[in-house]
N, C-alpha and C positions, 0 to 999 in steps of 0.2 A: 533167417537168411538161407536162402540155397546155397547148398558148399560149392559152387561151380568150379572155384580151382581146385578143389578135390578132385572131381568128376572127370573135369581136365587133363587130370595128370595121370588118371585110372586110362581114358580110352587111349592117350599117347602113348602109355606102356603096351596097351595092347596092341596100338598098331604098329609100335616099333618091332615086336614082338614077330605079328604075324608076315609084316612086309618081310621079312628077316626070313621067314620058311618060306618064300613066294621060289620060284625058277628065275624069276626075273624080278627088275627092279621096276615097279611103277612108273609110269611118266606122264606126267601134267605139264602140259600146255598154257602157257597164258597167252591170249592176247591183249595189249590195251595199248589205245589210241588217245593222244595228248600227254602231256608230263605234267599233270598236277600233283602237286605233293601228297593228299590226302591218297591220291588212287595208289601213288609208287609206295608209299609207306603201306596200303594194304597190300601191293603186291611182293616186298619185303618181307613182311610176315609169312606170306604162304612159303617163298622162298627160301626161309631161315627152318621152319616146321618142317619143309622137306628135309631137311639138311639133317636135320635131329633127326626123325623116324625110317631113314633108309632111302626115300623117294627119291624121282628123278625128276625137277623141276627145270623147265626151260620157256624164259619170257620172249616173246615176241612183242616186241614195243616198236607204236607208230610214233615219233612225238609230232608229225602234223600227218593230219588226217589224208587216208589215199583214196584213190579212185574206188568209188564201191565195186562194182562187181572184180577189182582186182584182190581187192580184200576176201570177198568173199570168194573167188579163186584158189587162195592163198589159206583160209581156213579148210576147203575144203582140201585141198593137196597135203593138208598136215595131218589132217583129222585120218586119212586113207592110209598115212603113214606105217607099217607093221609093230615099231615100238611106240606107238601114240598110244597111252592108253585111256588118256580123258582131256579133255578141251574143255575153260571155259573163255568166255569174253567180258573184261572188266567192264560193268557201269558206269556209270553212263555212257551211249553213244553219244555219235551227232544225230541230229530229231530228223537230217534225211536218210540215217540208214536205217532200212528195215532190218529188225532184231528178229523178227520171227523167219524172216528168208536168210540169214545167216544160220541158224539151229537147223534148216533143215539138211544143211548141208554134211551136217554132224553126225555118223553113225549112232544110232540110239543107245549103244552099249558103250559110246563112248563121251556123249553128252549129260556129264554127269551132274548137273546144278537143277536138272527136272524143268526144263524148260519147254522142252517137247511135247506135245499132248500124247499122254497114254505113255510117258518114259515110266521105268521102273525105278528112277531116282526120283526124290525127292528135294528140294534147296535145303541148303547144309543148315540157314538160320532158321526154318522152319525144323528141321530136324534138333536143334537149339533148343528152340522153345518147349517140344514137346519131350526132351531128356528133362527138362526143366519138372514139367506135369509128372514124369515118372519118378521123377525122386520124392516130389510129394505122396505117390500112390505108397510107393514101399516105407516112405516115413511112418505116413499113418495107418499103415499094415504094423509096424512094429518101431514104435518112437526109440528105442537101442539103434536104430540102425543108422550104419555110417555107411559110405558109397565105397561101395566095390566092382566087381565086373556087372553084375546086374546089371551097377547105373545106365551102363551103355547101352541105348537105345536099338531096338532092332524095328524097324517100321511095321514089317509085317504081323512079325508075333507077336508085338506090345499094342498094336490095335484096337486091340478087344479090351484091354483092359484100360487104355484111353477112351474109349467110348464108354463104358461102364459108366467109369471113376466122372464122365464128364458130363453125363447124362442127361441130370437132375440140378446144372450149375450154367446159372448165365452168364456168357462169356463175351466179351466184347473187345476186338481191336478195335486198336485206334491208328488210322493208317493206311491208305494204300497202294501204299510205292514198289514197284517191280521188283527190288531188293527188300523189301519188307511186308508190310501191310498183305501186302496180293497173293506172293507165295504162302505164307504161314495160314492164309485163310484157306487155298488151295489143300492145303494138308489139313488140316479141319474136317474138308467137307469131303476130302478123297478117305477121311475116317468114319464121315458120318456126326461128326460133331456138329451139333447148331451152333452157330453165332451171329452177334450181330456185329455190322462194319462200320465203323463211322468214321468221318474226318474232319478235314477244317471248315466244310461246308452244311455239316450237318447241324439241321435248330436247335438247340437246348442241348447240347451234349454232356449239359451236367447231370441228367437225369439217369440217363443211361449209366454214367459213373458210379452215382450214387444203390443203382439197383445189383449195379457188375457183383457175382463172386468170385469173377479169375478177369482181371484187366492186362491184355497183351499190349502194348505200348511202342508204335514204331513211326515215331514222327519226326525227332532231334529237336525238340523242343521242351520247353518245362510246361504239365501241362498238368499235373496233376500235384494236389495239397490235400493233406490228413481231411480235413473239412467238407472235401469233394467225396470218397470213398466211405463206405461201410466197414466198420470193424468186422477183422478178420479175411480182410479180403484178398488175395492173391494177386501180386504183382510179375510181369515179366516183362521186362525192358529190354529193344532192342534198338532204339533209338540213339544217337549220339550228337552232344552238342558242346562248346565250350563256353565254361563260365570261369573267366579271370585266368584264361589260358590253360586250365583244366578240363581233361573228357567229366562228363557229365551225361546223365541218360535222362528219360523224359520225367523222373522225379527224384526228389531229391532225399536217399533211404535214410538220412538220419530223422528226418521228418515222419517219415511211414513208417519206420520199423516198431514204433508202438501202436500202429493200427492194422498192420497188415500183420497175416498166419504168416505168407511165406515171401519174399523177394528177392530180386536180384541184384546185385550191386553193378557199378558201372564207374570207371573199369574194371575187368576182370571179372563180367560175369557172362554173360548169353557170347558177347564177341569170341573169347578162345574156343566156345564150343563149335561155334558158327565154323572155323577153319579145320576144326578137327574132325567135324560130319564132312566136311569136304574132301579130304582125307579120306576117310574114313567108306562114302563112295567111290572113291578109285581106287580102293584098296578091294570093294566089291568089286567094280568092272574089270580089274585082273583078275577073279576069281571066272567069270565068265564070256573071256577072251580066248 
């Protein structure tokens, strides 16, 4: 298994660490429209994670949906702000507002979720997954090894060795939802990595399973059994679903974990990193603010 609340609790020290030397305290921005439970409990978490590592979180909550362009009026007056240091806007919208003419509204050094084309961020769950691949690289460089600051991913200079390490290995999401599937494949190809995409419409997609050596998983459904996968094969789950009123991810690891090298548990495995690469980008964009 991936230690992910190791890895976890390595970058939190860090960033508690380094917000802590900043001149100023970071400030995240939410915006989310509607009061679903599932959205306000993710935006609970970010807001609880600021609290612990220094940051300066502040929600902007619609709970019934406003006039678009006053909304997007309103992100942009925020975003312009002098202590704003990062904006994002929770998922789902309403399907008539455009998500892409809200991002442009967003300073690029301050649209930190990598929604912009050609942003220097990257999505914090894609950033996720690939701390995931890197802990495997340093595993099998030295099987002693336990997660320390290495773990923590840096996109730039651990590129090269994500592409190496990923070369020579078929890799295939399952997934491709704007909070999942699409971004992580985005970081893939923004590395150079091949993969292939598939989803709930794709023919035979037991085939593809059966060939996978690293299976990325971002659907919220169960979708994968020991039977489907090749021994040894790597798992990352960033899917979520409940079964008998428990989170669950798109398989289910007491099943896999004697067919799979490496996997992720759920809960508590790809999700805390997800918010801590988010984090972890606005603690960049104070760096070059």
């Amino acid at each position: 298994m991936i230690p992910s609340k190791d890895i976890a609790s390595i970058l939190e020290n860090y960033l508690t660490k380094h917000i802590a030397e900043l001149p100023f305290r970071p400030k995240l921005i939410t915006f989310l429209l509607g009061s679903s439970p599932e959205q306000l409990s993710f935006v609970g978490i970010k807001k609880r994670l600021a609290e612990r590592i220094g940051a300066s979180f502040e929600l902007r909550h619609y709970p019934e949906d406003p006039p678009y362009l006053a909304f997007r009026n309103k992100i942009s007056d925020t975003a312009n702000l002098p202590d704003t240091t990062g904006i994002i806007i929770q998922h789902p919208l309403p399907e008539h507002f455009d998500a892409s003419k809200l991002y442009e509204v967003i300073p690029e050094e301050k649209e930190i979720e990598g929604h912009k084309p050609g942003s220097a961020f990257h999505f914090p769950l894609s950033l996720a997954v690939l701390a995931g691949l890197k802990y495997i690289i340093l595993k099998e460089m030295n099987q002693n090894y336990v997660p320390d600051e290495d773990s923590i991913l840096n996109f730039h200079e651990d590129r090269d060795a994500l592409a190496s390490y990923s070369s020579h290995k078929n890799i295939v999401i399952v997934g491709r939802g704007i909070t999942g599937g699409k971004p992580i494949a985005q970081a893939l190809q923004d590395i150079g990595i091949t993969y292939t995409q598939i989803h709930s419409q794709t023919p035979d997609s037991k085939n593809y399973y059966k060939n996978a050596d690293i299976i990325i998983t971002a659907t919220g459904k169960k979708i994968l059994t020991p039977d489907m996968v090749k021994k040894n094969v790597i798992l990352l789950n960033v899917g979520l679903r409940k079964e008998n009123e428990k989170l669950r991810g798109d398989y289910d690891e007491e099943e896999m974990k004697n067919v799979a090298s490496y996997y992720t548990e759920t809960p508590g495995g790809l999700g805390p990193l997800d918010v801590l690469y988010l984090y972890k980008n606005l603690y960049d964009a104070a760096l070059i603010q």
